[in-house]
C-alpha positions in Angstrom: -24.8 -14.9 -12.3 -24.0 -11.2 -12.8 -22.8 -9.7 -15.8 -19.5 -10.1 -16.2 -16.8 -7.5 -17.3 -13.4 -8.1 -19.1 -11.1 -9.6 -16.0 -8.1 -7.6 -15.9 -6.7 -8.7 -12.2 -7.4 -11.9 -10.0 -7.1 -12.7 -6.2 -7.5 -16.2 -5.4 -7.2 -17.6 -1.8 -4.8 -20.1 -1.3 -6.0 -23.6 0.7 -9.0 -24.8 -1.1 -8.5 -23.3 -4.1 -4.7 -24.0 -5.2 -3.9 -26.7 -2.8 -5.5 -28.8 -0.4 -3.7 -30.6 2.3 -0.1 -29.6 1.1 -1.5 -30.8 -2.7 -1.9 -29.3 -5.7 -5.5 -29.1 -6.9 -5.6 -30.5 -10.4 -5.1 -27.7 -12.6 -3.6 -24.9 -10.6 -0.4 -25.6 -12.2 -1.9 -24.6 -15.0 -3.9 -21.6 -14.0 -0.9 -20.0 -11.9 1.5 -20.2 -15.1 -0.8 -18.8 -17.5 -1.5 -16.2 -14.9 2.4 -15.6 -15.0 2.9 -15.5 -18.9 -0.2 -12.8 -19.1 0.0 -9.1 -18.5 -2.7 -9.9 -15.4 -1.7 -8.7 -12.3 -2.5 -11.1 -9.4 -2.5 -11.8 -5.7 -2.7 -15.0 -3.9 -4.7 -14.6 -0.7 -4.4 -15.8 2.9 -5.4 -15.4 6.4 -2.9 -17.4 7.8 -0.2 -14.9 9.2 1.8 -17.6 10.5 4.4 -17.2 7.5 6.2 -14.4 5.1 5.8 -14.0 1.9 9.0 -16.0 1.0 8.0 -18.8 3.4 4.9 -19.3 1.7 6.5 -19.0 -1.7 8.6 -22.0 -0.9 5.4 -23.8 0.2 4.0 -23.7 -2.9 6.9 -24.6 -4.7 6.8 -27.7 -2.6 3.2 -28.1 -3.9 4.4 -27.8 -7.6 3.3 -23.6 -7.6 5.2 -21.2 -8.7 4.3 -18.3 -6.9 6.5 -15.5 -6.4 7.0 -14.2 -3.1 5.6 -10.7 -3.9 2.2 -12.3 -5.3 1.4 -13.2 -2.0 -1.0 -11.2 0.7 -1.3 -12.4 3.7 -3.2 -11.1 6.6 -0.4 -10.3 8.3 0.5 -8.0 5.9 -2.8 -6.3 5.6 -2.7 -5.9 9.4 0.9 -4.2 9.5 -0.3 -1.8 6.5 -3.9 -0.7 8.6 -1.4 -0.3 11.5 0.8 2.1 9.6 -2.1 3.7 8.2 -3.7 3.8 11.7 -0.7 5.4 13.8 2.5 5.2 11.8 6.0 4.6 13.7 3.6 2.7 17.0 4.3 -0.1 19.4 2.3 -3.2 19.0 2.3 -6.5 22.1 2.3 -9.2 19.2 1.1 -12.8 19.9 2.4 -14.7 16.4 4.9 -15.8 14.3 7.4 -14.6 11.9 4.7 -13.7 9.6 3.7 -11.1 11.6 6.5 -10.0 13.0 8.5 -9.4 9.8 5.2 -7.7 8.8 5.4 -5.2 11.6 9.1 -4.4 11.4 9.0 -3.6 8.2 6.7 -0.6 8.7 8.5 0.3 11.6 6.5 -0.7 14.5 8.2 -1.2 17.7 7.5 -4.3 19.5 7.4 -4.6 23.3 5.4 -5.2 26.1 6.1 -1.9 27.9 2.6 0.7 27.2 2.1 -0.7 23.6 -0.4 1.2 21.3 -1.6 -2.2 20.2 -2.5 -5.9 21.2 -1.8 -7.9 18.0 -3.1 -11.5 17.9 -2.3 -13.5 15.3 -1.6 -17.1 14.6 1.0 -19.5 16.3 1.4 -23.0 16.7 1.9 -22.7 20.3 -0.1 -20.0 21.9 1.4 -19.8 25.7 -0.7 -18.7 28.7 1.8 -16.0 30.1 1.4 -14.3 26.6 -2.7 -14.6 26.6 -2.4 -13.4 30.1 0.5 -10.4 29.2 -2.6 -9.5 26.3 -5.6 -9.3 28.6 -3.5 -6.9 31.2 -2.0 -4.8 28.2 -5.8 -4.6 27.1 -7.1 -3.7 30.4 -4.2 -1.3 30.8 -5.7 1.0 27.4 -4.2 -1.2 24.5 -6.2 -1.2 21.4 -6.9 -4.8 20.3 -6.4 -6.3 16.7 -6.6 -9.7 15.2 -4.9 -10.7 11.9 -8.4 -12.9 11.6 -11.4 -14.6 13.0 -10.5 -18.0 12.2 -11.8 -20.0 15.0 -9.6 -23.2 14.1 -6.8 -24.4 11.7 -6.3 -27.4 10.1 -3.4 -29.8 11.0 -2.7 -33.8 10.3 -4.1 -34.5 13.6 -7.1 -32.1 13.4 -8.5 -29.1 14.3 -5.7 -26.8 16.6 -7.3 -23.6 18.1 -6.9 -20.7 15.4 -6.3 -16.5 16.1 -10.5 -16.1 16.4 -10.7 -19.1 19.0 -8.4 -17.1 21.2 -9.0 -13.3 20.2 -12.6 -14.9 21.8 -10.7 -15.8 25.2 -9.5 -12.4 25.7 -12.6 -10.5 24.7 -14.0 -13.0 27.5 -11.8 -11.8 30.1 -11.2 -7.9 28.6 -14.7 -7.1 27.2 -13.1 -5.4 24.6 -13.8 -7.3 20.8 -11.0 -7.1 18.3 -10.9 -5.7 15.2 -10.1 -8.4 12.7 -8.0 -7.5 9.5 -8.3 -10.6 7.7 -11.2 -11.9 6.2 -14.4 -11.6 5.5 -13.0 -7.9 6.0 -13.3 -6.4 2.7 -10.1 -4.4 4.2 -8.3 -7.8 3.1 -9.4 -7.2 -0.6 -9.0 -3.9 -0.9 -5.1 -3.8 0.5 -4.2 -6.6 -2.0 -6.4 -4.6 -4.8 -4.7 -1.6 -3.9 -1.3 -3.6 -4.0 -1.7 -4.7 -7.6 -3.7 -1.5 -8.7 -6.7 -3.4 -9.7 -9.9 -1.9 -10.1 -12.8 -3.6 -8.4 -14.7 -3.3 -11.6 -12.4 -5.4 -13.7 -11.1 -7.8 -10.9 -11.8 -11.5 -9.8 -11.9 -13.3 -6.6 -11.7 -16.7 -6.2 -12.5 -18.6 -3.5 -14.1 -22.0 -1.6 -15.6 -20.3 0.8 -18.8 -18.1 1.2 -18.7 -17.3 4.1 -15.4 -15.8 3.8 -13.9 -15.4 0.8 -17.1 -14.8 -1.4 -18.8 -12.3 1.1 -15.9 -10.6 1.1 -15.2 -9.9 -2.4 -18.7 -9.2 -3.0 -18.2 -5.8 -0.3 -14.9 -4.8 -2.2 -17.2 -4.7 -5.6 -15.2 -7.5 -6.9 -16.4 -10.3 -9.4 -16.7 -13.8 -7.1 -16.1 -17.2 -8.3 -16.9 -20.2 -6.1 -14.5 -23.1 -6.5 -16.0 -26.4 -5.0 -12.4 -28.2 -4.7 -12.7 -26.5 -0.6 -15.1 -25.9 2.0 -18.4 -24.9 0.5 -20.3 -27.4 -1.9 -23.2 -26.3 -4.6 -25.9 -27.7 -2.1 -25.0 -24.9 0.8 -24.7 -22.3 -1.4 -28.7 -21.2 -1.5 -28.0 -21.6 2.1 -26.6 -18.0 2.1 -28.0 -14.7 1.7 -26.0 -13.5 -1.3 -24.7 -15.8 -3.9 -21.3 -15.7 -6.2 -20.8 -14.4 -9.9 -19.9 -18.0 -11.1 -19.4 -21.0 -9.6 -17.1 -23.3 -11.1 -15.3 -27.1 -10.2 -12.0 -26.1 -9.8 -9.6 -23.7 -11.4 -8.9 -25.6 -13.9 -12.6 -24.0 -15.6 -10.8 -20.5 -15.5 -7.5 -20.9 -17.4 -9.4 -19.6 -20.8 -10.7 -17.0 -19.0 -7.5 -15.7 -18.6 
């Protein structure tokens, strides 16, 4: 454990840590309203750029969150904002959803398949061939290429489905050109949301269940990282990694007095 400084901001990612499976993890009730009821600025966390901010929102409030719509980041997001700070007012080929979409129009890109600046992969529940294909020629035409994330697979009721790094691998097979993925591990990711709340990285948390992502990732952006073990990674895999969180606790449900 490092030393830890009074937390005046918090990330936290969203699956693994707040829900799981469309659940609440016990406690997250909790933690999100005495989040809202403090003077703590906050961001809840996500690579998945399938949905907006206001999608998402509803989500939770499904799950029994309340989460306002503007405390959410999604990568999606974080890719239209490196875009715009990239080459402001460009033209992006998008592979995605709404997420993404609304995330690009709002910072005025122009979307179209005629000389784009940009390739933009990012998730959808049905990725289509002609659209892969459109991608790779774009690519091979000059296109820069950019992922929302490297995700390799999603989670759904009947199992794995092929995620934005799964196919962002496809077209660098056929392209040999590599991405450059947004989402995280990025520190990028943390340091747009950070920048969104005006956090400081000396005085803000990160939660998250997974090291290789999450953790990593805060631990670039200077921030101080708390493994939850309601997700992915479990206490016996975390010496399996090179660098190790500032605390690890069971759930989120250990932080609500640190707030």
């Amino acid at each position: 454990m490092t030393q830890r400084k009074r937390i005046d901001s918090w990330l936290s990612d969203m699956d693994g840590v707040l829900v799981h499976e469309g659940r609440p993890i016990p406690g997250a009730d909790e933690f999100i309203k005495r989040l809202s009821e403090s003077d703590k600025k906050f961001r809840v966390l996500t690579n998945n750029s399938i949905y907006t901010q206001r999608d998402l929102s509803a989500r939770l409030a499904g799950a029994g969150l309340e989460v306002p719509p503007g405390s959410i980041w999604t990568s999606a997001l974080a890719t239209a904002q490196f875009l715009d700070d990239q080459r402001a007012g460009g033209s992006a080929y998008v592979i995605g959803e709404a997420g993404l979409t609304t995330a690009l129009h709002e910072v005025g890109y122009v979307l179209t398949d005629l000389d784009p600046d940009y390739v933009v992969l990012g998730e959808t529940r049905t990725y289509s061939f002609t659209q892969i294909t459109r991608a790779i020629r774009l690519i091979e035409g000059g296109a820069r290429f950019i992922a929302t994330n490297p995700d390799p697979i999603g989670p759904s009721t009947e199992g794995s489905l092929p995620a934005c790094g799964a196919v962002a691998a496809l077209i660098t097979k056929a392209t040999g050109v590599a991405p450059y993925f947004v989402g995280k591990p990025n520190p990028r990711m943390m340091r747009s949301a950070l920048n969104e709340i005006e956090g400081h990285s000396e005085t803000t948390a990160m939660i998250g269940d997974r090291m290789d992502t999450d953790i990593v990732s805060g631990m670039e952006a200077g921030l101080f990282t708390i493994l939850v073990l309601t997700g992915v990674t479990q206490r016996d895999e975390i010496d399996r990694f090179p660098y190790r969180p500032s605390l690890v606790v069971d759930s989120v449900a250990d932080l609500i007095d640190l707030i």
